[in-house]
N, C-alpha and C positions, 0 to 999 in steps of 0.2 A: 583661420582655422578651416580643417573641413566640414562639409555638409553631413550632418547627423553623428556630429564627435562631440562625444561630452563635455562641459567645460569643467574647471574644478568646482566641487564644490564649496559652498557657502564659507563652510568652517573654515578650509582648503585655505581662501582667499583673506578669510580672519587673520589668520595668521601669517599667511605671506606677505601682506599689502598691510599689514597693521590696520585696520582700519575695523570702526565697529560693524556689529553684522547688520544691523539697520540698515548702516551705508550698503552695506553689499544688496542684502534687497531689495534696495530700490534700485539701484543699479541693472542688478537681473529683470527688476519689473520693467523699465523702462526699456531694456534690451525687445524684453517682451513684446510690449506693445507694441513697438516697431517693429516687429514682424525677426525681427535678426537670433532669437532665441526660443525655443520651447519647451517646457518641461511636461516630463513624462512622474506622474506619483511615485516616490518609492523606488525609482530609477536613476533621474536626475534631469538636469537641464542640459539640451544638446543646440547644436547652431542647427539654425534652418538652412534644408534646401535652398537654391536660388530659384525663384520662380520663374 
């Protein structure tokens, strides 16, 4: 994906990927912490820049 494009969100993925939303946020968290994901409050989660 591009740098600073949103991914779907949480719910988004609930339902496309069947999967519980637990699953999905650990998913995202884990994105996170690797540096490959950041969410903005109220906005959403977008891919990070390449450093």
């Amino acid at each position: 994906m591009e740098p600073n494009r949103a991914i779907p969100s949480e719910q988004r993925l609930v339902q496309e990927y069947g999967l519980a939303r637990s699953t999905v946020r650990r998913a995202i968290a884990v994105l996170a912490a690797d540096g490959l994901v950041f969410t903005v409050p109220q906005r959403g989660t977008f891919v990070t820049p390449p450093q």
